[in-house]
N, C-alpha and C positions, 0 to 999 in steps of 0.2 A: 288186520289184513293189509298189506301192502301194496299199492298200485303196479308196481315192478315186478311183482309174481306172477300176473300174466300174461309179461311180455317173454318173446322167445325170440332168438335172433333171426333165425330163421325155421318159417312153419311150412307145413306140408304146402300148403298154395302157392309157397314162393317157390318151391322145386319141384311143383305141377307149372307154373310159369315159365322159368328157364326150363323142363325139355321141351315146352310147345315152343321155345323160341329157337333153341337149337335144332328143332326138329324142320320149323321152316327155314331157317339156313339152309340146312341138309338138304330139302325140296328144291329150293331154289337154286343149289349147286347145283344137283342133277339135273333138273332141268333148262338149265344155259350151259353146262360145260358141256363140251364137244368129244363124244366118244368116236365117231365114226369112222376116224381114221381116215378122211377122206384126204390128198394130196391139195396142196394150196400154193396160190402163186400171187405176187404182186406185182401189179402193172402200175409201172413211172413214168408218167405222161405231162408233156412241158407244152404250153401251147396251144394242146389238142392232139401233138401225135406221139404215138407210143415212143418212148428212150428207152426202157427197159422191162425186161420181165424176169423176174427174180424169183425163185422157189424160197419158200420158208423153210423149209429144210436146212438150207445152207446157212449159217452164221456168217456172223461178222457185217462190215462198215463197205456202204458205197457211197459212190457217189460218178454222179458224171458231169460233164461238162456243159451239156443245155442246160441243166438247172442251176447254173449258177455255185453258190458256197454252201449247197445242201448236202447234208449228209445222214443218210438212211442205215439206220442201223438194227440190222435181220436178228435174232433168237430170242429165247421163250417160245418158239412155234409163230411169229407176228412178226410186226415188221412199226420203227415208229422214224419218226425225223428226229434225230440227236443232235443237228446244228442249222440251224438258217440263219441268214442275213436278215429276214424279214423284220420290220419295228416290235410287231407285238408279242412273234411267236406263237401264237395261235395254234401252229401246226406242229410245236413241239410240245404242248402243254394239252394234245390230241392224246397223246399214248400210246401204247402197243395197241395195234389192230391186228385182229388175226382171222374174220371168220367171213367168210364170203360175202361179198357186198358192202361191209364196214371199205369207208374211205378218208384221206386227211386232203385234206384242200390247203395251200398255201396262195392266197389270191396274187399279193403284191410280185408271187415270182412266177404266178401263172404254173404252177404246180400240181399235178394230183397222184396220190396212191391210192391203187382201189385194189380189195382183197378180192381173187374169182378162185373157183374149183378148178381141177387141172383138167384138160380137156377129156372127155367121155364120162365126167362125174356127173352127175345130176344136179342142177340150183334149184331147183323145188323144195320148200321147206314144207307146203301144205299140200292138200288138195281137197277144197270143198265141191260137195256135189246135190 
């Protein structure tokens, strides 16, 4: 008998493994991705006071002038900072934000993006009682 005869490359248990693990993928998409279709907007705040409010709808690159050599750049549904002046970059190494309440902070230029629903949507995620 040979030690190598009862080895298999792959057995029933290792593809009971992979679907339980694709299967919580699967879970976990569902449950963080965003079906709702709700309208979303992002507020560009230098300061403390509002510079801009942007729909995520809308693509492409802004920027204004309070914030200095920053540049916001809208699609995928989110919104992230694609160029700062700042040393560390911090706030571009943030990412695409897309879902209400996610925000990017740029401290050294006194910057903030913060995701909100568009007016008459609801922000309540829960409600315990």
């Amino acid at each position: 008998m040979n030690i190598n005869d009862d080895r298999k490359l792959i057995r029933v248990r290792d593809i009971v493994l992979i679907a339980a693990v694709l299967a919580a993928a699967a879970a976990v998409y569902w449950v963080t991705a965003d079906f709702s279709g709700k309208k979303r907007y992002a507020v560009i705040s230098c300061g403390g006071e509002t510079v801009a409010e942007v729909s995520l709808d809308r693509f492409g690159d802004y920027s204004f002038p309070e914030t200095g050599d920053m540049v916001f750049t809208v699609g995928g549904n989110g919104i992230s900072v694609s160029k700062s002046g700042c040393p560390d970059k911090i706030c571009m190494r943030t990412g695409n934000i897309s879902r209400a309440g996610e925000a990017i902070i740029c401290v050294p230029n006194r910057t903030a993006v913060t995701v909100k629903n568009a007016p008459g949507e609801n922000d309540i995620d829960v409600v315990l009682r």
